[in-house]
C-alpha positions as a Markdown table, in Angstrom:
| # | Residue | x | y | z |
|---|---|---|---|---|
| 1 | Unk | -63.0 | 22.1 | -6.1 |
| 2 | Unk | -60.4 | 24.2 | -7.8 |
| 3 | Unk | -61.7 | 27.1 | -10.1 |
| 4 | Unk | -60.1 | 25.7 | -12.9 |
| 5 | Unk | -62.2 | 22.3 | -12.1 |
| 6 | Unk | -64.8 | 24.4 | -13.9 |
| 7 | Unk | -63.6 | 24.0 | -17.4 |
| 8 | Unk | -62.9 | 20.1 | -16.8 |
| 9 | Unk | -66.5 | 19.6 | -15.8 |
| 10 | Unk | -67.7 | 21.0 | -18.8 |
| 11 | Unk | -65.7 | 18.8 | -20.8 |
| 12 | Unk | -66.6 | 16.0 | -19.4 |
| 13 | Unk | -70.0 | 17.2 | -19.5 |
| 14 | Unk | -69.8 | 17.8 | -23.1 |
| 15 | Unk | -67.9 | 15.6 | -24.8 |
| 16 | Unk | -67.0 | 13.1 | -22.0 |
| 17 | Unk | -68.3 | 10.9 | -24.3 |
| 18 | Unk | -66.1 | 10.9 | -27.3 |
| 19 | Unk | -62.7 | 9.2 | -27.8 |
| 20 | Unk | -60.0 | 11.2 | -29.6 |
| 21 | Unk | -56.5 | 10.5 | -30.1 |
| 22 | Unk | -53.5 | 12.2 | -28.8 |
| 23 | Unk | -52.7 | 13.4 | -32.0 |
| 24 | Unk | -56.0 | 15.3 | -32.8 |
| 25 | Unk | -55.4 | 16.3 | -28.7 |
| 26 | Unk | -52.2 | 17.5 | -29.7 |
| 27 | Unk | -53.4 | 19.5 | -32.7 |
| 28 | Unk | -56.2 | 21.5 | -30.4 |
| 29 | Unk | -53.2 | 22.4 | -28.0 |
| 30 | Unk | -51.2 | 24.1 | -30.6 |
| 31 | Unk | -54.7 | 25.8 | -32.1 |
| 32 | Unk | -55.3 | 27.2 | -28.6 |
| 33 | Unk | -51.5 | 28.0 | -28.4 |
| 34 | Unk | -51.3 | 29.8 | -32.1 |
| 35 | Unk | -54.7 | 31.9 | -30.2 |
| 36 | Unk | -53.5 | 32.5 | -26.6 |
| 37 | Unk | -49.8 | 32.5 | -26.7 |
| 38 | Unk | -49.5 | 33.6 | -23.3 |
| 39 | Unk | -50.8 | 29.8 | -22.7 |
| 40 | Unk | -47.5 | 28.5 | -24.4 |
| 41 | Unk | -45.6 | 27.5 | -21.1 |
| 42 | Unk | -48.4 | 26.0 | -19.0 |
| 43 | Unk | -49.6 | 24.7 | -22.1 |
| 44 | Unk | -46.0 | 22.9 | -23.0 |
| 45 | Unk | -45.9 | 21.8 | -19.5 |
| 46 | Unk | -49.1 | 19.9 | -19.7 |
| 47 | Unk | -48.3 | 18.4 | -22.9 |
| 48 | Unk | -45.0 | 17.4 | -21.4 |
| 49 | Unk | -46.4 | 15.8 | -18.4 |
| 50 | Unk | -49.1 | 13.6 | -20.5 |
| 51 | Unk | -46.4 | 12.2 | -22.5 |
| 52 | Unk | -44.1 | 11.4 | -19.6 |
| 53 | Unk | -47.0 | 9.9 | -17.5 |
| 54 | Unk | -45.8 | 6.0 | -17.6 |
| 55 | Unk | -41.8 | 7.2 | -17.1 |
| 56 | Unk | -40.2 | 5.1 | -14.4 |
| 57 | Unk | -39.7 | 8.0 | -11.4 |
| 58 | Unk | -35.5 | 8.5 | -11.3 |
């Protein structure tokens, strides 16, 4: 396990649960973002990946 595996068991842990859309998703990043803007680039990265997930490899 990964230390960052921490924080991803805790969400699924806490709100594993709950169904949210990308949208409201995409509002949390840019919260977190407009708080920790040293998170911009890995944040933007992940965003960026989510959205390209189904994308035919070239």
């Amino acid at each position: 396990m990964y230390f960052t595996d921490r924080g991803i068991e805790e969400l699924t842990d806490r709100r594993g649960a709950e169904e949210v859309s990308l949208t409201w998703l995409a509002e949390r990043l840019r919260e977190f973002v407009d708080l920790n803007p040293e998170f911009e680039t890995p944040v933007d990265r992940l965003a960026t990946w989510l959205a390209r997930l189904d994308d035919e490899d070239d």
